[in-house]
C-alpha positions in Angstrom: -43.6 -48.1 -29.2 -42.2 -44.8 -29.0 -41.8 -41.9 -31.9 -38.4 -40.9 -33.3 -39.6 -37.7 -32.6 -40.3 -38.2 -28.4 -36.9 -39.4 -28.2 -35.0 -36.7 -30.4 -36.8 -34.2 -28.3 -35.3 -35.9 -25.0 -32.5 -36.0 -26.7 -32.1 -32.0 -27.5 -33.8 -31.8 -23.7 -30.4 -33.5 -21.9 -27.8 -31.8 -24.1 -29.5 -28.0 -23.2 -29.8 -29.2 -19.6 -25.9 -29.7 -19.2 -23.9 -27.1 -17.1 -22.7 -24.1 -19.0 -19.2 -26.5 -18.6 -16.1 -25.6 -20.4 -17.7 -22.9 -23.3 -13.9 -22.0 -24.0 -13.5 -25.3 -25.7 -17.1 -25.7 -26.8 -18.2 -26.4 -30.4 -20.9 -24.4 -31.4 -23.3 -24.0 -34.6 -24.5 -20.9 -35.4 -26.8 -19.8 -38.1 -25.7 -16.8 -39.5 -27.1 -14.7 -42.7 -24.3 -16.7 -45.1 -25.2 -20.1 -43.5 -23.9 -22.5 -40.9 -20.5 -21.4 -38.9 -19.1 -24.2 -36.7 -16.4 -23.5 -34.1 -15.6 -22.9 -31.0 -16.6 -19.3 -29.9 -12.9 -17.8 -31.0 -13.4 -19.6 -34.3 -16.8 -18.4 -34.8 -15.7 -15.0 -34.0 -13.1 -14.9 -36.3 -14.9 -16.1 -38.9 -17.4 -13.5 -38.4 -14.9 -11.0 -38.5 -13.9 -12.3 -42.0 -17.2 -12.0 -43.6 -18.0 -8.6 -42.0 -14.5 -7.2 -44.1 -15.6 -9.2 -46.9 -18.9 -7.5 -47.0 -18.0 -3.9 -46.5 -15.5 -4.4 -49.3 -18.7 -5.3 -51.0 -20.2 -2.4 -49.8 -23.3 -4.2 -48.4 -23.4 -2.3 -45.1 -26.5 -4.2 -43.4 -24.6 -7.7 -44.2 -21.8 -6.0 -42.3 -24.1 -4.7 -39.2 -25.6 -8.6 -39.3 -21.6 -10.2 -39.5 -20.7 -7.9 -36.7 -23.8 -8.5 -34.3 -23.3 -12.3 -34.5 -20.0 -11.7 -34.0 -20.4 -9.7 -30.7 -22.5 -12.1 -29.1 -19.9 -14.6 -29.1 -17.4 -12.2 -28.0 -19.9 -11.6 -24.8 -20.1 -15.6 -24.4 -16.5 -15.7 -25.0 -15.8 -13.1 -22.3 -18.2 -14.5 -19.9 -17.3 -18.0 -20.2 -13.2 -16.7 -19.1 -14.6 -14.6 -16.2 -16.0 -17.7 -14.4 -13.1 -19.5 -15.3 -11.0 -17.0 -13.9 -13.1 -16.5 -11.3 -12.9 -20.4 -10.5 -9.5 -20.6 -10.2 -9.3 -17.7 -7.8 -11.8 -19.4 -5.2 -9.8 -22.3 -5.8 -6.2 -20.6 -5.0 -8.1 -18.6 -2.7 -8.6 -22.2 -0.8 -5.4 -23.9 -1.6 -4.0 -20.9 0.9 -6.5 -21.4 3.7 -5.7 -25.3 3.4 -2.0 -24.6 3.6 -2.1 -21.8 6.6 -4.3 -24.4 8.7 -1.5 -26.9 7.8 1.0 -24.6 9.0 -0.7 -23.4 12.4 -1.7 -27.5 13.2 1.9 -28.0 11.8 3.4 -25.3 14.3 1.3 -26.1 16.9 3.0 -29.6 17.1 6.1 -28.6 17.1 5.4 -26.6 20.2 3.5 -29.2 22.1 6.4 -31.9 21.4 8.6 -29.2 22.1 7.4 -28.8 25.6 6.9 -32.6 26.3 10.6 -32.6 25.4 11.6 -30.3 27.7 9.4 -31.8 30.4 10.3 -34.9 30.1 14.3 -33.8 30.4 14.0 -31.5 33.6 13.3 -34.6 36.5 10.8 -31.7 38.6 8.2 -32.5 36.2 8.7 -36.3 36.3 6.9 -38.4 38.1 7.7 -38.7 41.4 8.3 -41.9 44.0 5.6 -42.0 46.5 6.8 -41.4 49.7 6.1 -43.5 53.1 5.6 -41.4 56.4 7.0 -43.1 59.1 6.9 -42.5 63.1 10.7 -40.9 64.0 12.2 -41.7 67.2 14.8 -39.2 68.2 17.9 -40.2 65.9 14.9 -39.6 62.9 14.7 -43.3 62.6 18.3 -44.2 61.7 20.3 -46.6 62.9 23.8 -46.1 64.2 26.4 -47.4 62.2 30.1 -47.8 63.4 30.9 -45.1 61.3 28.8 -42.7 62.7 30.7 -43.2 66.5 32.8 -40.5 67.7 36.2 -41.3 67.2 39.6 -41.7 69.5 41.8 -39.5 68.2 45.0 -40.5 66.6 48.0 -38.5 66.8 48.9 -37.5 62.9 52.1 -38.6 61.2 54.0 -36.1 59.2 54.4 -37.9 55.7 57.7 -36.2 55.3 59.5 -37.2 58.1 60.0 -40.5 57.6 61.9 -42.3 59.8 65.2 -43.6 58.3 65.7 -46.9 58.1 69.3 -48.0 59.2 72.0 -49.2 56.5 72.2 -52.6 58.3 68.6 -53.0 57.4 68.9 -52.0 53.8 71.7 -54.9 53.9 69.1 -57.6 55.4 66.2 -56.9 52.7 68.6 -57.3 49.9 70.6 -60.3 51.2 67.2 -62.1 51.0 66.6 -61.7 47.4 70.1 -62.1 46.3 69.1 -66.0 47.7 66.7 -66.4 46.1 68.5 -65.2 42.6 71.2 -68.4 43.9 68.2 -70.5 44.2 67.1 -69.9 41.0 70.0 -70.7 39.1 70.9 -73.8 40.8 
């Protein structure tokens, strides 16, 4: 079986071993000349402060020197304890802009590589291109000879506007026919 005192002292051991953490917010005792002071550093401070004035108005001037020594040290761990924290958050803005310039180079660099497959892919040089079949060539380069490709006979050209006029008897004959068929219709 194990003492109280073995595990009190393990106890004390873990809480002392912690990381300085957030001392800003941290609870503290102190022991001063007057007794206990419990606070956080600002609170101890101040209440430091308070008994120093009340002291000198006392006029006990080594109860001030002792008020004001406690309350310096605290004021140093005060001061320390907002440099780190300070200094924390400048390494970590100091980060958040290296994070956010590699996202813009990787973001810019994208851009330009689907910016050139774009344009790539729209001019048909850089396409892929058919495979092409060499073949022997006779002399006509291995065409056939289509009718179309024969020399022609030469017609002789017909002035569109000279038509030939067609005679008034045979205006008469293409109408007569349709005027029998309008009789035919309405029998």
């Amino acid at each position: 079986m194990r003492s109280s005192k073995s595990r009190s002292r393990s106890k004390s051991n873990r809480n002392n071993n912690r990381s300085s953490g957030n001392i800003i917010n941290r609870v503290f005792d102190s022991s001063g000349p007057d007794g206990k002071v419990r606070g956080t550093p600002q609170q101890i401070i101040d209440k430091y402060n308070q008994l120093a004035r009340d002291s000198q108005l006392s006029n006990d001037r080594v109860a001030t020197e002792n008020f004001q020594q406690h309350s310096e040290h605290y004021l140093r761990l005060l001061n320390e304890a907002q440099k780190e924290v300070e200094a924390r958050r400048e390494q970590q803005e100091k980060e958040n802009r290296e994070r956010q310039a590699d996202r813009d180079r990787e973001r810019a660099q994208r851009q330009e590589r689907e910016a050139v497959e774009a344009a790539s892919s729209a001019d048909p040089a850089n396409q892929d291109q058919p495979d092409v079949i060499e073949t022997s060539q006779d002399e006509s380069g291995g065409l056939v000879e289509t009718p179309e490709d024969a020399p022609r006979a030469k017609k002789p050209r017909r002035n569109s506007r000279s038509r030939p006029r067609k005679a008034e008897g045979e205006e008469a004959e293409q109408a007569a026919p349709s005027e029998d068929a309008d009789q035919t219709a309405a029998e």
